[in-house]
N, C-alpha and C positions, 0 to 999 in steps of 0.2 A: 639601146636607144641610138636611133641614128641621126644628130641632130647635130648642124654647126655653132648654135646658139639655145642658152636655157636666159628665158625671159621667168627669173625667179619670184615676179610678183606683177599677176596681174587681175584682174575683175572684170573679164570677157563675159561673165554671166549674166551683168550689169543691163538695165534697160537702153543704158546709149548703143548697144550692139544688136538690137531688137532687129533690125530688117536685114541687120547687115553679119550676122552672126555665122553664119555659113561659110560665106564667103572669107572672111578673113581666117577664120580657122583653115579653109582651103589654104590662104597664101600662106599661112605660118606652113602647113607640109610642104610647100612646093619649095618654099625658102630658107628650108632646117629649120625652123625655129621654135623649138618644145617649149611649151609656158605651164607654169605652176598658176592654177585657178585659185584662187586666195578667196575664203568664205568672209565674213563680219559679222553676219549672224544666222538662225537657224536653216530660213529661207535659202539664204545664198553659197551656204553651204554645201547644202544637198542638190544645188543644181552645177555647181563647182564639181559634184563629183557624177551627176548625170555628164556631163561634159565631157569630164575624163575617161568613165567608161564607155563613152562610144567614138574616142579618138584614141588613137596609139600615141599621139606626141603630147598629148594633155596630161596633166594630173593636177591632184584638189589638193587643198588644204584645207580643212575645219575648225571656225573658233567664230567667238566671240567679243568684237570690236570695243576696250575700251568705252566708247560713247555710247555704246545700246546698252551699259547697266543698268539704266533709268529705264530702259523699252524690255528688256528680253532678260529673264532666267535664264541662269546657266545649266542645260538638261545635260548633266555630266553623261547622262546612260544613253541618251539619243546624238550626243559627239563621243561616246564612245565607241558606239556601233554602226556610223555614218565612220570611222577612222579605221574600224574594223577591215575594211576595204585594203587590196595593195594597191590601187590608184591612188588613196590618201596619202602622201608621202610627207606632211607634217601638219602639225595644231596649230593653230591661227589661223586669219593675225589675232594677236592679244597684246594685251600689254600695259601703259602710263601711257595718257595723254592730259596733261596738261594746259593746253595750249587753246583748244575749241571749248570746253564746258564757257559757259559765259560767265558760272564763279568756280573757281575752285578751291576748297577749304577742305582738314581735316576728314570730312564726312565721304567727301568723293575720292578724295585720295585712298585714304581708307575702303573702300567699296572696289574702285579700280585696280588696288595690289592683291585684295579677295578673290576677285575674278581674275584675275594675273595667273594666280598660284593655284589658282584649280584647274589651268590649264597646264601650270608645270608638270603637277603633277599626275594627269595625263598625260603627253606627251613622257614621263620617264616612265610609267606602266608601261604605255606599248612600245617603247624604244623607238622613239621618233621623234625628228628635231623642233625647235619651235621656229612659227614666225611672229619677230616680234614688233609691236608700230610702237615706239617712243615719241614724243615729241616734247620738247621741255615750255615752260609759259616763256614769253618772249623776253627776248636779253639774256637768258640763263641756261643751264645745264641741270637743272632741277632735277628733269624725269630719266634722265640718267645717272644722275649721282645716285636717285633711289631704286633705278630698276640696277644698278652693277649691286649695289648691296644687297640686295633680294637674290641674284644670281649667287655672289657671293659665297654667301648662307647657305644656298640650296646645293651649291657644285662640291661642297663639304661632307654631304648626306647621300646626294646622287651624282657619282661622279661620270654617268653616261650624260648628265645633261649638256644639252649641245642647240645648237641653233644659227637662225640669222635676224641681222638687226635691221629691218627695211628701212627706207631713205634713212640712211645716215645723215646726219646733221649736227652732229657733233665735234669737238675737235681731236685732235692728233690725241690727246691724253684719255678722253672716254675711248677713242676708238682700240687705243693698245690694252687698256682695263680688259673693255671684251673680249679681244681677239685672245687675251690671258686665258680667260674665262672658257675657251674653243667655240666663240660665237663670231661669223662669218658678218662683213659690212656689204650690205646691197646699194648701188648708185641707180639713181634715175636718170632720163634723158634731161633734168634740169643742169646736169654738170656741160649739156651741151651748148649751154648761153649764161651756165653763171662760173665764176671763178671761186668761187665760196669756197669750194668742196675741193681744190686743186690740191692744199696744202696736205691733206689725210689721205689723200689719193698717191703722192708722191710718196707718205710715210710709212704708208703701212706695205705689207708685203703682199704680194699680188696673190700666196694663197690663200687669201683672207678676205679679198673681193669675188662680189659676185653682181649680173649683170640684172637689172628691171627694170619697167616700163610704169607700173603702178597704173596700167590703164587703166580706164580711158582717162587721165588724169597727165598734168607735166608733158606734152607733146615736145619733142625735139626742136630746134631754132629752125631748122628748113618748115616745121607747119607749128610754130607756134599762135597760139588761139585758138587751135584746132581741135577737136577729138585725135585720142592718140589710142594706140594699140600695139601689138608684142612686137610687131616688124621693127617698131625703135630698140628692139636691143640692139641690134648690128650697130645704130650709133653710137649706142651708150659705151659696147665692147670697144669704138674706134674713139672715141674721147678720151677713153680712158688711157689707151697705148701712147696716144700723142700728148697726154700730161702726163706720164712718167717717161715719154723719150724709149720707148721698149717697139719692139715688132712688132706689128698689130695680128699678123700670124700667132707668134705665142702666146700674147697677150689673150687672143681666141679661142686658142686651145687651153690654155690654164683656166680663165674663166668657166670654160666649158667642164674641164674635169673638176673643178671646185663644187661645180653643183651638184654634175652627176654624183660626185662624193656624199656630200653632205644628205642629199633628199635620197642617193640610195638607187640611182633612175636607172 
């Protein structure tokens, strides 16, 4: 892969890139900037991985979003053979979210670590990492406290299980749990105008970071309110060097090998 930057989490297949779809996958080649196409559910997945096989600097991820429990069956045999693919280079996103259902009790919880664990367990079949979306209900650490014991459990039984945690949002203490666990913490362009995320950014160790965009979602402080897309990793990668005081050169090139590690690229 010849690329200066991996945008480890994005949704370029998304209807906001409809006219403009072309073209920005142009500027990601001309700009090095290889992006993982992140699925959420059946639909988006397979066009996640249309995407990647007809680009060199693309690849897909396939799963099933937390929130579409309620919309979409989990068709283990049609994301196993959409994963069958070597452009898939991990399962997700999946995971706990906490934070959007408008109640969450017992029954959703329960239904979301169901569809959680049927993608773990995918993902160690075909030896491939996970991505995972956490988000916990607000003021709390909830949906981390319950997805690190789930990991846990499972890193006991399968010890190839490996992954990343997309927008981390957690503090210093979940963040070393995971990286325990061999699961990598992804920042968005939101670390480019909030200070929330400085203190986990300073603590953890830089191979344990990696670089997203989460687009078209969280645009950078230069187009905030904006649609946003993978060309904001390059900010994400230079936030990140300037809040732990490091070279933004190495800083670029470790992020970069971190991915290429983990996804395999």
């Amino acid at each position: 892969m010849n690329a200066k930057y991996v945008d480890a989490h994005c949704h370029i297949q998304f209807d906001q890139y409809a006219h403009d779809e072309a073209e920005i996958i142009e500027r990601m080649r001309e700009e090095g900037v290889a992006g993982i196409v992140v699925g959420v559910d059946r639909a988006s997945s397979k066009k996640a991985l249309v995407l990647a096989g007809k680009h060199e600097h693309l690849y897909a991820a396939v799963g099933l979003h937390p929130n579409r429990v309620a919309e979409e069956q989990f068709d283990e045999a049609m994301y196993r053979a959409l994963a069958a693919s070597s452009k898939v280079v991990a399962i997700g996103e999946c995971g706990l979210d906490y934070f959007r259902p408008a109640e969450v009790n017992e029954a959703v919880k329960n239904a979301q670590t169901k569809l959680f664990k049927k993608h773990l367990t995918l993902a160690v079949a075909l030896d491939k990492p996970l991505i995972i979306h956490v988000r916990p209900s607000r003021g709390t650490m909830d949906a981390y406290h319950d997805l690190i014991e789930i990991l846990k459990e499972e890193k006991t039984k399968q010890p190839n299980l490996r992954g990343d945690v997309h927008f981390f949002v957690g503090s210093v203490k979940e963040a070393e749990a995971l990286i325990a666990l061999d699961f990598t913490l992804s920042f968005t362009a939101v670390v480019t105008f909030a200070r929330d995320y400085d203190e986990v950014i300073k603590a953890v160790p830089l191979a344990s970071i990696l670089s997203e965009t989460d687009a078209p979602y969280v645009a950078p402080e230069s187009r905030r309110g904006k649609r946003n897309d993978p060309l904001a990793a390059a900010d994400v990668v230079r936030t990140i060097a300037r809040i732990r005081g490091e070279d933004p050169e190495i800083v670029r090139q470790t992020l970069l090998a971190n991915a290429e590690c983990l996804f395999a690229l």
